[in-house]
PyMOL Python script that loads the backbone (N, CA, C, O; Angstrom):
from pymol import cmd

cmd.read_pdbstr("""\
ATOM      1  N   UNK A   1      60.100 -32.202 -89.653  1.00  0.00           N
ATOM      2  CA  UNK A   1      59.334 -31.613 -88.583  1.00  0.00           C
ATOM      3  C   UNK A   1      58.776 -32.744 -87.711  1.00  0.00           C
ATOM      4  O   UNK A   1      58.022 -33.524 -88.292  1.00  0.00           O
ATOM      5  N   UNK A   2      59.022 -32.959 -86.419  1.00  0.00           N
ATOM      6  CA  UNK A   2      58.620 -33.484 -85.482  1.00  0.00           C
ATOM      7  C   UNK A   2      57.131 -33.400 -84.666  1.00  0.00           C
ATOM      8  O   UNK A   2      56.894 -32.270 -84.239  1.00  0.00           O
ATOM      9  N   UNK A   3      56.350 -34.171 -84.454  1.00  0.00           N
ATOM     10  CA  UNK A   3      55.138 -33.842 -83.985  1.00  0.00           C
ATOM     11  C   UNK A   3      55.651 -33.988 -82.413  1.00  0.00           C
ATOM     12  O   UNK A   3      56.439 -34.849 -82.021  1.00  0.00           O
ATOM     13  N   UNK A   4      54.961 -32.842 -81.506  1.00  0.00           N
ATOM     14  CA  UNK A   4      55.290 -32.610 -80.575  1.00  0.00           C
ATOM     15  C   UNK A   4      54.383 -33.683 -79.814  1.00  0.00           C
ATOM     16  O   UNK A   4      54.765 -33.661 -78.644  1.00  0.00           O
ATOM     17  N   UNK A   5      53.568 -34.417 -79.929  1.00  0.00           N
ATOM     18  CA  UNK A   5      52.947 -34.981 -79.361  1.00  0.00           C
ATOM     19  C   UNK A   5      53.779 -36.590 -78.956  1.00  0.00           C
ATOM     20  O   UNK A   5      54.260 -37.118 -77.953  1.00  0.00           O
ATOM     21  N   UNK A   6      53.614 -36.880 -80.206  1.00  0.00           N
ATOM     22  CA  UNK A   6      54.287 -37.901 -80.573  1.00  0.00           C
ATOM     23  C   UNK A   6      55.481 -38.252 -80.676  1.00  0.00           C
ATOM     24  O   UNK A   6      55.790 -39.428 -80.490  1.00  0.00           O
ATOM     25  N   UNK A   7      56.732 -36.963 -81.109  1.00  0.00           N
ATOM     26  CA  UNK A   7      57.741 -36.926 -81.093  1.00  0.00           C
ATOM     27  C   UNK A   7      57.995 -37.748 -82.491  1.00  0.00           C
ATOM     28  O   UNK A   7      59.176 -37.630 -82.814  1.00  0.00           O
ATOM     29  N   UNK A   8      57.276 -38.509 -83.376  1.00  0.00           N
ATOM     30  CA  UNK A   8      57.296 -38.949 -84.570  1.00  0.00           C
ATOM     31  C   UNK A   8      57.235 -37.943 -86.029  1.00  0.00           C
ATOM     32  O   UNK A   8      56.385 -37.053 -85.995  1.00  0.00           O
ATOM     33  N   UNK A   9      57.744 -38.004 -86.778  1.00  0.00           N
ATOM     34  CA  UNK A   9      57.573 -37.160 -87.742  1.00  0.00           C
ATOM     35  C   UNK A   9      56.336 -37.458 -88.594  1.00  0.00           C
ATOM     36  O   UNK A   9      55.851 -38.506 -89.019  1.00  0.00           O
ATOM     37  N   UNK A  10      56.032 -36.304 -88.682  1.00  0.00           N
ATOM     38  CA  UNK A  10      54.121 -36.557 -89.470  1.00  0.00           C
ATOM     39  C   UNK A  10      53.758 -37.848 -90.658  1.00  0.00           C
ATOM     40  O   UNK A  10      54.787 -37.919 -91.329  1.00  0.00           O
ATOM     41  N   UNK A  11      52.839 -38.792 -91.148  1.00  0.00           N
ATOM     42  CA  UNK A  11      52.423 -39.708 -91.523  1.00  0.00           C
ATOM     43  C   UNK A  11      51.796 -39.170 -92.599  1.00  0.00           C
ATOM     44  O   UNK A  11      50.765 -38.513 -92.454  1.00  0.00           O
ATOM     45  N   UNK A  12      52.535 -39.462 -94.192  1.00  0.00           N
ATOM     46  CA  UNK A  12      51.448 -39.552 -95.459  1.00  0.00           C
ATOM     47  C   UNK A  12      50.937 -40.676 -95.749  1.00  0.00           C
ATOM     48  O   UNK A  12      51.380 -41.810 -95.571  1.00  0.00           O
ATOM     49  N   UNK A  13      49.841 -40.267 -96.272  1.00  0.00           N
ATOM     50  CA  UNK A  13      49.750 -41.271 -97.664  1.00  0.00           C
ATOM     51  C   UNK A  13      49.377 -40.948 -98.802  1.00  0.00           C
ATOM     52  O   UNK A  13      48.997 -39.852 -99.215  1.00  0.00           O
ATOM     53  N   UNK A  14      49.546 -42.433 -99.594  1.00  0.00           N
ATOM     54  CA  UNK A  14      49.837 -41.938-100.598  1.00  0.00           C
ATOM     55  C   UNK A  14      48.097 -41.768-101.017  1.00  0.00           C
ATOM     56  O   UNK A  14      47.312 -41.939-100.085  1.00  0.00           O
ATOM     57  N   UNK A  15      47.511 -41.431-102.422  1.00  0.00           N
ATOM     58  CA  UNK A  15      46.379 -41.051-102.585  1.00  0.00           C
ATOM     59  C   UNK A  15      45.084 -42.581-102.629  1.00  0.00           C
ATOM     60  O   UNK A  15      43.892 -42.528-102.326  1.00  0.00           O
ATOM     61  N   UNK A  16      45.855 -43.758-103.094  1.00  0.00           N
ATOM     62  CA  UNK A  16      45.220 -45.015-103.052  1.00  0.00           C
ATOM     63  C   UNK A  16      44.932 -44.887-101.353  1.00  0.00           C
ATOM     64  O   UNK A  16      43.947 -45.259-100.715  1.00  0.00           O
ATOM     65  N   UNK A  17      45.793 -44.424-101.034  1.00  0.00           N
ATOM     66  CA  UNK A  17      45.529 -45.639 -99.436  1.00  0.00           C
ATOM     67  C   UNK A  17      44.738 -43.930 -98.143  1.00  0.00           C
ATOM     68  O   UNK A  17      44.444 -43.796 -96.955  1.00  0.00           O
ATOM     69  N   UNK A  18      44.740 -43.441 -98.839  1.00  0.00           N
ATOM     70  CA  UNK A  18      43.988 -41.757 -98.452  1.00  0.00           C
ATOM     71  C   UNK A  18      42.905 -41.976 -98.753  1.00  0.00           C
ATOM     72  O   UNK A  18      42.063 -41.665 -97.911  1.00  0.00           O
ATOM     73  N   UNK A  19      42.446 -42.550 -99.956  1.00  0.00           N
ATOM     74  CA  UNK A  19      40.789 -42.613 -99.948  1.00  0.00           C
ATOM     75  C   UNK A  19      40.019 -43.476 -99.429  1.00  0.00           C
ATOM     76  O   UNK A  19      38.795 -43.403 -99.328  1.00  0.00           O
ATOM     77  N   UNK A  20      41.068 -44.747 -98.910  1.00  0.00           N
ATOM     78  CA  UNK A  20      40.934 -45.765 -98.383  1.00  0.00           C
ATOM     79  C   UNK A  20      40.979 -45.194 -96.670  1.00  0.00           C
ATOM     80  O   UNK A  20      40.006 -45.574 -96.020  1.00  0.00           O
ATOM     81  N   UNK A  21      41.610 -44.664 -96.198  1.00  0.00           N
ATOM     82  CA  UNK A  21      41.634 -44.096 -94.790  1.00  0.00           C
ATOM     83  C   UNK A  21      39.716 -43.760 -94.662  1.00  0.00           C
ATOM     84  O   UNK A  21      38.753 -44.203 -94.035  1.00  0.00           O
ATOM     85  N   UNK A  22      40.041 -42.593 -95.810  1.00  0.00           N
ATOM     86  CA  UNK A  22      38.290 -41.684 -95.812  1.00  0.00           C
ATOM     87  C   UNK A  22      36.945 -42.616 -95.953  1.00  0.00           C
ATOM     88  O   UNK A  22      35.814 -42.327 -95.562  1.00  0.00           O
ATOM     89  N   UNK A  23      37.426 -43.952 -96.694  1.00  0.00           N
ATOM     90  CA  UNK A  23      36.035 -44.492 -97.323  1.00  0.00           C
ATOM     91  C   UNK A  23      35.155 -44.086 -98.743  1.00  0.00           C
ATOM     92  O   UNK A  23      34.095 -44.435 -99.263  1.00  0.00           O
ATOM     93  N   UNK A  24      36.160 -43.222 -99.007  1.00  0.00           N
ATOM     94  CA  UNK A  24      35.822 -43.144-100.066  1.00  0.00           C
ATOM     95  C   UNK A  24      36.736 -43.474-101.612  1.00  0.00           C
ATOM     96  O   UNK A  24      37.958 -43.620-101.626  1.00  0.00           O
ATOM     97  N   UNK A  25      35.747 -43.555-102.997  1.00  0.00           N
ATOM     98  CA  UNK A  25      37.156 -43.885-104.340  1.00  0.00           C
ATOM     99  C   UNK A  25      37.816 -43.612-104.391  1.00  0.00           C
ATOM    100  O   UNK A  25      37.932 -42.757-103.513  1.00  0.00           O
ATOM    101  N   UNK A  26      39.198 -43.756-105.283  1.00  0.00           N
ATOM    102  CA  UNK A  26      40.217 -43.481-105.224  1.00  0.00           C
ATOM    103  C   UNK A  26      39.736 -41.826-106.238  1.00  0.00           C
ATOM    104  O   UNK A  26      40.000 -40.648-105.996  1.00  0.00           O
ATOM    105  N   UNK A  27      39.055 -42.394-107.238  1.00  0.00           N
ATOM    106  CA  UNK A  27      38.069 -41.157-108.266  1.00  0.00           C
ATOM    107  C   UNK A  27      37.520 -40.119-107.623  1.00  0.00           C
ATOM    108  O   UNK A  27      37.714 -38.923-107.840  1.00  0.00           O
ATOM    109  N   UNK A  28      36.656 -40.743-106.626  1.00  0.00           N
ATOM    110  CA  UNK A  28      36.176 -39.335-105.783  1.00  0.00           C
ATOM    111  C   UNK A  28      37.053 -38.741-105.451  1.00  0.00           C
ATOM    112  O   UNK A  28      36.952 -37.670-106.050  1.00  0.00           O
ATOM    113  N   UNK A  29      38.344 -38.718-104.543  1.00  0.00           N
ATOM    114  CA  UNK A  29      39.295 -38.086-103.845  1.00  0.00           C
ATOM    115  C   UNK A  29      40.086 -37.105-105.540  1.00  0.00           C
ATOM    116  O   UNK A  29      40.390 -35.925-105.710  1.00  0.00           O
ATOM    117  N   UNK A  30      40.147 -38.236-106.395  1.00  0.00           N
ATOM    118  CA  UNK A  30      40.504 -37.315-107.244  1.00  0.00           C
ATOM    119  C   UNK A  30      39.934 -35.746-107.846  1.00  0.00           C
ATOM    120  O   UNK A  30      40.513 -34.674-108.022  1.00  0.00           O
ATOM    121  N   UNK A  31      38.635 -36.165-108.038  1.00  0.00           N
ATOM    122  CA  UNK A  31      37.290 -35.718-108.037  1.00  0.00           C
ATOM    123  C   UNK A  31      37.666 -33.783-107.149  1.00  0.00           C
ATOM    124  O   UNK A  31      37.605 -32.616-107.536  1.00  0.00           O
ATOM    125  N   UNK A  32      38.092 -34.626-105.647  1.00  0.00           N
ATOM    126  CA  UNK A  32      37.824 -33.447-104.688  1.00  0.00           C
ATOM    127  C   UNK A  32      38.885 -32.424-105.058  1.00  0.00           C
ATOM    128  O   UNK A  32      38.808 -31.196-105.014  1.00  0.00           O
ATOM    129  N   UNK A  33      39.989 -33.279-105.466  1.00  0.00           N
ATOM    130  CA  UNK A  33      41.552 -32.589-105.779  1.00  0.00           C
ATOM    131  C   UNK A  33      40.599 -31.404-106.664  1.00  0.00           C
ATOM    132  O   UNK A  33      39.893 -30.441-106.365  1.00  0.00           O
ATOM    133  N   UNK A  34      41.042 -32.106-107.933  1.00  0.00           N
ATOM    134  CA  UNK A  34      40.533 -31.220-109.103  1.00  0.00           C
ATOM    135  C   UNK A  34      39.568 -29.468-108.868  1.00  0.00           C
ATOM    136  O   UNK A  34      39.729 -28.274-109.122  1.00  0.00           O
ATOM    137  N   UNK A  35      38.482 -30.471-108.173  1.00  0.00           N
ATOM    138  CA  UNK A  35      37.771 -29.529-108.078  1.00  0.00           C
ATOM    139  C   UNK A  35      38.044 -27.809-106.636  1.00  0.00           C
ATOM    140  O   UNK A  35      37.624 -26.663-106.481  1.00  0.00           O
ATOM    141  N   UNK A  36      38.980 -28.774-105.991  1.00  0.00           N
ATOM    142  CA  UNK A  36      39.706 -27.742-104.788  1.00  0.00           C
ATOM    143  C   UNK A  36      38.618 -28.101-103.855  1.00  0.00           C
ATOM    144  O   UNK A  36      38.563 -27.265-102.953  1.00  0.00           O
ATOM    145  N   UNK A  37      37.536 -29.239-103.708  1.00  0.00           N
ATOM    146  CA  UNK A  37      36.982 -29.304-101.923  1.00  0.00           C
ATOM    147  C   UNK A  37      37.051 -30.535-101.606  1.00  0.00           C
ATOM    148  O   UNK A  37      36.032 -31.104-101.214  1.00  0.00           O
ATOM    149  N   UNK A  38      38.576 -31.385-101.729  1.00  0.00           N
ATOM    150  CA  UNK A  38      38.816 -32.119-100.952  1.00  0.00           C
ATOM    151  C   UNK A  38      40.117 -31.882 -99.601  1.00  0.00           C
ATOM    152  O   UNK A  38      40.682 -30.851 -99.238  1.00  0.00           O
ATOM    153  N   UNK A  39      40.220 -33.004 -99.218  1.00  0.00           N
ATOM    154  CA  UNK A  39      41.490 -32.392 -97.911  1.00  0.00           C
ATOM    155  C   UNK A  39      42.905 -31.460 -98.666  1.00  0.00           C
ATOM    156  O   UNK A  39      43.304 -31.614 -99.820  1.00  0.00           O
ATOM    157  N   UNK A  40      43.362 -30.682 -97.831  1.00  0.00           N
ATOM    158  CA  UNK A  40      44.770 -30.289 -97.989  1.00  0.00           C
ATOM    159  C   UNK A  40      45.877 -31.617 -98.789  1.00  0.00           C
ATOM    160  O   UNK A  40      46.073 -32.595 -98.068  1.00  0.00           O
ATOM    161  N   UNK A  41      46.422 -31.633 -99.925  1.00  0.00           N
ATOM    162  CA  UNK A  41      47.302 -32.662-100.533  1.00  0.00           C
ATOM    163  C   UNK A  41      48.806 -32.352-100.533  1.00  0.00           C
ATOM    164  O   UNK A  41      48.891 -31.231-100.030  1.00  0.00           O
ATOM    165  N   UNK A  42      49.755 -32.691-100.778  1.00  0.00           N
ATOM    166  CA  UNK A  42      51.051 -31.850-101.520  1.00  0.00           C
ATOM    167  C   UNK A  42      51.830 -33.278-102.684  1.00  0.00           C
ATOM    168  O   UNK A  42      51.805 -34.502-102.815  1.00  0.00           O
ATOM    169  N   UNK A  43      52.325 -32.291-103.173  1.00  0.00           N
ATOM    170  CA  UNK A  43      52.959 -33.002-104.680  1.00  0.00           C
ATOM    171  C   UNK A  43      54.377 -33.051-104.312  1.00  0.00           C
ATOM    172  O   UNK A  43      54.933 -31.954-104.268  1.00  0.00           O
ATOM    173  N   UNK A  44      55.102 -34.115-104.030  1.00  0.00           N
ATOM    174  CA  UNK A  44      56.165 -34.343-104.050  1.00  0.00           C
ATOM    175  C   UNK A  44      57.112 -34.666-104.696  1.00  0.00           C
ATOM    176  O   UNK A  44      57.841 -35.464-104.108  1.00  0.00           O
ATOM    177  N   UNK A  45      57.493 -34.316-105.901  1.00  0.00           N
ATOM    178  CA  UNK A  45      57.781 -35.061-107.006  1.00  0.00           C
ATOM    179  C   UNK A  45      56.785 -34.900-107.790  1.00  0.00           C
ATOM    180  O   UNK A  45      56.190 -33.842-107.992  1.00  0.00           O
ATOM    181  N   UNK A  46      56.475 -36.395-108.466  1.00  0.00           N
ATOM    182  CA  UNK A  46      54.971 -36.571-108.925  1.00  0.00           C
ATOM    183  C   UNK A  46      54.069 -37.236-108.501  1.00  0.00           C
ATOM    184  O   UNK A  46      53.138 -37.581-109.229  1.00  0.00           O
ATOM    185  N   UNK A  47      54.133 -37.486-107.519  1.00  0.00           N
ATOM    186  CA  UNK A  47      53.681 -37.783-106.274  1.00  0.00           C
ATOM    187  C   UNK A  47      52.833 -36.696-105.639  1.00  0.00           C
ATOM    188  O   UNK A  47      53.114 -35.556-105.270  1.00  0.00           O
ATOM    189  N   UNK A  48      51.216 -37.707-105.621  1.00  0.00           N
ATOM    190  CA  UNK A  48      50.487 -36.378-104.660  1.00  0.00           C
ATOM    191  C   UNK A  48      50.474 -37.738-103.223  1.00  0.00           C
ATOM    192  O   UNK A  48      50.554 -38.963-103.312  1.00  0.00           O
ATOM    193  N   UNK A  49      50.349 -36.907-102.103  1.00  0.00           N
ATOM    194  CA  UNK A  49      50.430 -37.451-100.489  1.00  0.00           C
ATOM    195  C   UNK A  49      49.463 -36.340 -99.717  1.00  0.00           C
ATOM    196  O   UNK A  49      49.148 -35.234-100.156  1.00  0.00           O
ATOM    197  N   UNK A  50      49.072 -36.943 -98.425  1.00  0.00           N
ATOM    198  CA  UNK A  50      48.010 -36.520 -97.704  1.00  0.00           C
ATOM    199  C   UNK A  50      48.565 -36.823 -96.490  1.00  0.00           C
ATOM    200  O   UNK A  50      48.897 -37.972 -96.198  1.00  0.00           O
ATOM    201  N   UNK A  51      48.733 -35.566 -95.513  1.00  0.00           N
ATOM    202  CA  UNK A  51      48.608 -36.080 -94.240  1.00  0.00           C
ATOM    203  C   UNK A  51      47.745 -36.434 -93.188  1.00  0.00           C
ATOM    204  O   UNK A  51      46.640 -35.977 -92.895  1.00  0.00           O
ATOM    205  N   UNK A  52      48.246 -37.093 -92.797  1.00  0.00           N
ATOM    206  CA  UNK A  52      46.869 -37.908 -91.838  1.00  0.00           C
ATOM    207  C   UNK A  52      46.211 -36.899 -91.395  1.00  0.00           C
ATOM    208  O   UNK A  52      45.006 -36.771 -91.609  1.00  0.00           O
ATOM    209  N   UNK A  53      46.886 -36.087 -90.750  1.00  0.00           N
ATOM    210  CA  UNK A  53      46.100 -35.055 -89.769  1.00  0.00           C
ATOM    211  C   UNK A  53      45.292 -34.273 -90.424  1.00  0.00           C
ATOM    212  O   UNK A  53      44.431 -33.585 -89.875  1.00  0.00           O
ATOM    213  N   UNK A  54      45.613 -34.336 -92.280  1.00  0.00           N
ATOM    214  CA  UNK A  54      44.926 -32.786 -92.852  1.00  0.00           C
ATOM    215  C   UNK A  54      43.644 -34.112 -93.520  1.00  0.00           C
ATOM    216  O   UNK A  54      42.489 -34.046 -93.939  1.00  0.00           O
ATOM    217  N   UNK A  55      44.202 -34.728 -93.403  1.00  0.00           N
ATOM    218  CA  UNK A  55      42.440 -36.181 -94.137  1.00  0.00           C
ATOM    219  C   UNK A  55      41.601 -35.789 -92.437  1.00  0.00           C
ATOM    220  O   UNK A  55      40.562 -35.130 -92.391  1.00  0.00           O
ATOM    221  N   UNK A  56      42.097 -36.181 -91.543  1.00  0.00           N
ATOM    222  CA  UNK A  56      40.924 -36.151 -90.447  1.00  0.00           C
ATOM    223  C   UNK A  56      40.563 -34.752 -89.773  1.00  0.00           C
ATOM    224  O   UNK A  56      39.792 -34.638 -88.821  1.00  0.00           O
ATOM    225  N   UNK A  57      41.119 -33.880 -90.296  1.00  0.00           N
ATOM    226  CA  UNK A  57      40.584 -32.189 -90.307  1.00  0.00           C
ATOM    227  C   UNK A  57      39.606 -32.232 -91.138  1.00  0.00           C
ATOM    228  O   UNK A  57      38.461 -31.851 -90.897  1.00  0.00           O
ATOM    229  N   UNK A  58      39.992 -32.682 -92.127  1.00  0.00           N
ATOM    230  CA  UNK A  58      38.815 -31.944 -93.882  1.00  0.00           C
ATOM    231  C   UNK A  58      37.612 -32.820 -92.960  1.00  0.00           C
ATOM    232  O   UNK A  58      36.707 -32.158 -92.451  1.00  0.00           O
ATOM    233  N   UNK A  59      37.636 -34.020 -92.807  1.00  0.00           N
ATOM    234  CA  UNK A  59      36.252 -35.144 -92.023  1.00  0.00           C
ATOM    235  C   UNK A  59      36.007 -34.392 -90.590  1.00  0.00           C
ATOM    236  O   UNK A  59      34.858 -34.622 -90.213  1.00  0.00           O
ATOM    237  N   UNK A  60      36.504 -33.825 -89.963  1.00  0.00           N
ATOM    238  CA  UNK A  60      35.818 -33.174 -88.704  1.00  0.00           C
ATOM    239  C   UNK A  60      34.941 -31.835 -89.393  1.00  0.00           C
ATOM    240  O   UNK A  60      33.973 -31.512 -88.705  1.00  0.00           O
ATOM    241  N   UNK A  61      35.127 -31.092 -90.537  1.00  0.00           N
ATOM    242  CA  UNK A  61      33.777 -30.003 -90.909  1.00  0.00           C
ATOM    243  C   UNK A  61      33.169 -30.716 -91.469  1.00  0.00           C
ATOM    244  O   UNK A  61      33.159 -30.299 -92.627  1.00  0.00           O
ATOM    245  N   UNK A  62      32.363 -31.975 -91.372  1.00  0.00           N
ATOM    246  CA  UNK A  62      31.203 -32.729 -91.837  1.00  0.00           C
ATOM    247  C   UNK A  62      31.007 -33.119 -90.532  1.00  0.00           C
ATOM    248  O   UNK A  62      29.891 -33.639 -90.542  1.00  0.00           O
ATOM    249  N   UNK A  63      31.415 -33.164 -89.505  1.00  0.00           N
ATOM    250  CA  UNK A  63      30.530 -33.520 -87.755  1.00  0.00           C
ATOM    251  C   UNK A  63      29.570 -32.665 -87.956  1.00  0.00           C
ATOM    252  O   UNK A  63      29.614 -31.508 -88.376  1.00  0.00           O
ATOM    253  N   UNK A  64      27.940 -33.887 -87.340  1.00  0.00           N
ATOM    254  CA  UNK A  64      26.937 -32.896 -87.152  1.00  0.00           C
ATOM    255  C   UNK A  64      26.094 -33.895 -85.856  1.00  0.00           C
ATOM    256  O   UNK A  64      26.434 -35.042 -85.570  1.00  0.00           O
ATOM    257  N   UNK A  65      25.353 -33.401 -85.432  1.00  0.00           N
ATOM    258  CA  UNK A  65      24.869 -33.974 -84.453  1.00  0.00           C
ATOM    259  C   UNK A  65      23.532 -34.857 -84.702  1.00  0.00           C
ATOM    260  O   UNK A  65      23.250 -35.995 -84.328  1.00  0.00           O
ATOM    261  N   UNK A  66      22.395 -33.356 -85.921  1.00  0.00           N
ATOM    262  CA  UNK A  66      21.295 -33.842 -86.116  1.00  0.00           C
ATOM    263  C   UNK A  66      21.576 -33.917 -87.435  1.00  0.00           C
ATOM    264  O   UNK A  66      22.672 -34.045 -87.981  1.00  0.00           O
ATOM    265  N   UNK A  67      20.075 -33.790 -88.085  1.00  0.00           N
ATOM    266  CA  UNK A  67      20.347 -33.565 -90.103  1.00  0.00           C
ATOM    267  C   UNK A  67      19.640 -32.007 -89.653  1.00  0.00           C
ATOM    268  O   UNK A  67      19.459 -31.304 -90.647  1.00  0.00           O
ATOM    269  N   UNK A  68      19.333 -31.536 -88.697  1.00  0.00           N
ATOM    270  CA  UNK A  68      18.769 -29.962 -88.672  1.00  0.00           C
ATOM    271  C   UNK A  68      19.493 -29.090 -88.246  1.00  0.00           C
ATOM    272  O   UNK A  68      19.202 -27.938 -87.924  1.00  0.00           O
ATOM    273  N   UNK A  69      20.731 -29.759 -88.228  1.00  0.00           N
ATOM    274  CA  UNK A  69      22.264 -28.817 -87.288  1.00  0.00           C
ATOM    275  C   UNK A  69      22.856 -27.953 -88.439  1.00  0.00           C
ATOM    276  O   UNK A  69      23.615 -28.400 -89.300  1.00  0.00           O
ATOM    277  N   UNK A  70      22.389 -26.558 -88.353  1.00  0.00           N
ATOM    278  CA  UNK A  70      23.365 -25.922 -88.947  1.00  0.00           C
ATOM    279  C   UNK A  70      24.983 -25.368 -88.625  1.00  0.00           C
ATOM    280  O   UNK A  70      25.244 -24.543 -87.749  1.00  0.00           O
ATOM    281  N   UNK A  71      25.841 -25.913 -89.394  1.00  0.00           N
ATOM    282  CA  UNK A  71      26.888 -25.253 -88.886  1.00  0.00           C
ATOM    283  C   UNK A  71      27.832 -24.587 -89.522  1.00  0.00           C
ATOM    284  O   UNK A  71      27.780 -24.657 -90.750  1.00  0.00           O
ATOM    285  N   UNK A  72      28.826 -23.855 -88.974  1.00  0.00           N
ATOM    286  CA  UNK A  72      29.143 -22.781 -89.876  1.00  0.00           C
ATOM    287  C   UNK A  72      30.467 -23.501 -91.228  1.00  0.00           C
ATOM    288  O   UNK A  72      31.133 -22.907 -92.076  1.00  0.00           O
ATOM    289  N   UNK A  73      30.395 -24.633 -90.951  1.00  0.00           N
ATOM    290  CA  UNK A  73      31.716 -25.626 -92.165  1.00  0.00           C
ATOM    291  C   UNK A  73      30.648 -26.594 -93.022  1.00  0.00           C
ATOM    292  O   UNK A  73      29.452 -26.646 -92.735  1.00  0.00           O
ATOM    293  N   UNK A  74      31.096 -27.151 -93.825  1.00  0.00           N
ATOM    294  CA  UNK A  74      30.321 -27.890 -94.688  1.00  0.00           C
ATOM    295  C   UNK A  74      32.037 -28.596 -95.736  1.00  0.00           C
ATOM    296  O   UNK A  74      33.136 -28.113 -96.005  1.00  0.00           O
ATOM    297  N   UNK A  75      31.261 -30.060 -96.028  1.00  0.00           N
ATOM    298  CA  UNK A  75      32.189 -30.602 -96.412  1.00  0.00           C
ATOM    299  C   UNK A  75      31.613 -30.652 -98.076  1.00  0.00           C
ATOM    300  O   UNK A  75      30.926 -31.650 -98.296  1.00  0.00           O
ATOM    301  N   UNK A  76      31.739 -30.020 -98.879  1.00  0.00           N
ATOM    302  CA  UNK A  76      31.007 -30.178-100.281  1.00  0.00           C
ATOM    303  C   UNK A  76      30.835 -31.458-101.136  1.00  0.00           C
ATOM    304  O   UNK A  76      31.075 -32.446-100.442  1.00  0.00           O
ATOM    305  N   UNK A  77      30.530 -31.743-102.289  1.00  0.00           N
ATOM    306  CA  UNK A  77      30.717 -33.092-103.176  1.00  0.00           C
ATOM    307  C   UNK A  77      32.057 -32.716-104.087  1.00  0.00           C
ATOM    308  O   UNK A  77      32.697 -31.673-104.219  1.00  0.00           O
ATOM    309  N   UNK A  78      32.142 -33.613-104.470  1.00  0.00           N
ATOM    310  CA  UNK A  78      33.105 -33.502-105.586  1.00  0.00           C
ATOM    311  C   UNK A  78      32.459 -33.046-106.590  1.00  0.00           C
ATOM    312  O   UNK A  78      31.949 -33.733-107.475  1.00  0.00           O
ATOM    313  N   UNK A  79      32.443 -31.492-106.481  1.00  0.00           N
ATOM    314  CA  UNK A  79      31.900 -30.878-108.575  1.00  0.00           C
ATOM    315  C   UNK A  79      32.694 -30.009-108.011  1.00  0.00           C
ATOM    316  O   UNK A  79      33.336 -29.822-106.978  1.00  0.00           O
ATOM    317  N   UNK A  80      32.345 -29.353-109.417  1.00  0.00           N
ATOM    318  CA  UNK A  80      32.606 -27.755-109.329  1.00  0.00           C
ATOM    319  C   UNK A  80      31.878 -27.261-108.252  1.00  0.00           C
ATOM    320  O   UNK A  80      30.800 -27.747-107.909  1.00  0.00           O
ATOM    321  N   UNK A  81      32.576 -26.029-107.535  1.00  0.00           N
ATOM    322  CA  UNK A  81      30.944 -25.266-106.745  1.00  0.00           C
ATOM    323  C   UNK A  81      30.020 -23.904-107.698  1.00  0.00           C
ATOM    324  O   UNK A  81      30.260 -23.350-108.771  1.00  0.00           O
ATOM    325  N   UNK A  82      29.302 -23.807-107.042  1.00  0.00           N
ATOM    326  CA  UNK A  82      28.993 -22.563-107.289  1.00  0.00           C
ATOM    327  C   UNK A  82      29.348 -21.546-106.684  1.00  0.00           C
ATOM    328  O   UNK A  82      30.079 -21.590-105.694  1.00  0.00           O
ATOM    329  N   UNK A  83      28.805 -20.294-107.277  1.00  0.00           N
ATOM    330  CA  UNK A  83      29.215 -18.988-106.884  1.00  0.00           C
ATOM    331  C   UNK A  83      28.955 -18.769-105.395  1.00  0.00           C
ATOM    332  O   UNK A  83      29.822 -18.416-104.595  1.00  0.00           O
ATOM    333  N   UNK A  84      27.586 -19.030-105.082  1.00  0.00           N
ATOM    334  CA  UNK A  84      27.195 -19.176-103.966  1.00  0.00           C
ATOM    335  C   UNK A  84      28.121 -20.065-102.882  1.00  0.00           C
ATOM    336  O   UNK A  84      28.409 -19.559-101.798  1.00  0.00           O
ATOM    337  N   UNK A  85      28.564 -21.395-103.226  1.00  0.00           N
ATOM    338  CA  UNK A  85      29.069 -22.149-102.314  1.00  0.00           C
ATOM    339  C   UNK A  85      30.680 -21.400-102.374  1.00  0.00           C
ATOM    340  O   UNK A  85      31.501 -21.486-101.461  1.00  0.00           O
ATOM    341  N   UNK A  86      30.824 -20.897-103.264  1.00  0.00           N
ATOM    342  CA  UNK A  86      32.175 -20.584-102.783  1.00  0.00           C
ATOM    343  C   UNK A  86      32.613 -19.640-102.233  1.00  0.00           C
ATOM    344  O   UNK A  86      33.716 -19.480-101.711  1.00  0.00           O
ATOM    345  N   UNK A  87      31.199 -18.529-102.389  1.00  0.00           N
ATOM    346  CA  UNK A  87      31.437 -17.464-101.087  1.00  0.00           C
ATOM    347  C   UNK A  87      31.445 -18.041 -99.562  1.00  0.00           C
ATOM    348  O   UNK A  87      32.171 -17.617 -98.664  1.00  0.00           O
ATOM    349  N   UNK A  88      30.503 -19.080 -99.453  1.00  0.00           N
ATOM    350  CA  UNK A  88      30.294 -19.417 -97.954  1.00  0.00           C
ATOM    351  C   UNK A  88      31.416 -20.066 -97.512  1.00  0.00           C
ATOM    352  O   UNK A  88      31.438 -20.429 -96.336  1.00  0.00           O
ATOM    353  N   UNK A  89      32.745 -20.374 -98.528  1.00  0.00           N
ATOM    354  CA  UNK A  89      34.010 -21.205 -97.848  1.00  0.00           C
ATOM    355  C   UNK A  89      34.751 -20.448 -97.342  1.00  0.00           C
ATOM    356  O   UNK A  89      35.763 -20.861 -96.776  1.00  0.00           O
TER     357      UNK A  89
END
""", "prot")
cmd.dss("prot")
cmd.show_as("cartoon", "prot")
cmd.util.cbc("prot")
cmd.orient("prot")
């Protein structure tokens, strides 16, 4: 699949160099997998990969302006959620 923009075909990575894009551990990202609130991944093989575009989607529902900005996305921690947080996803 071709990106229409670019005309390049879309950009993974692999999960070392994905948490490294984000700034965050390689553990945390694992962390997010596991728990289902980190970015979109796919398994290729045995191989997990991230596309660029779905790492800087999951980081645009954590934009906020103030710390009093409510908004309707939220980027969670790496746990389990609760009942509560997982209705509001």
């Amino acid at each position: 699949m071709i990106d229409p923009k670019t005309g390049l075909p879309p950009r993974y990575l692999r999960a070392p160099d994905a948490a490294r894009f984000l700034g965050i551990s390689i553990r945390t990202l694992e962390k997010h997998r596991t728990y289902g609130t980190g970015p979109t991944y796919r398994k290729i093989g045995g191989r997990i990969v991230y596309s660029v575009d779905d790492l800087q989607a999951w980081t645009e529902d954590g934009i906020r302006k103030s710390a009093s900005e409510k908004t309707a996305t939220r980027v969670f921690p790496a746990r389990p959620l609760t009942p509560a947080e997982k209705a509001s996803r």
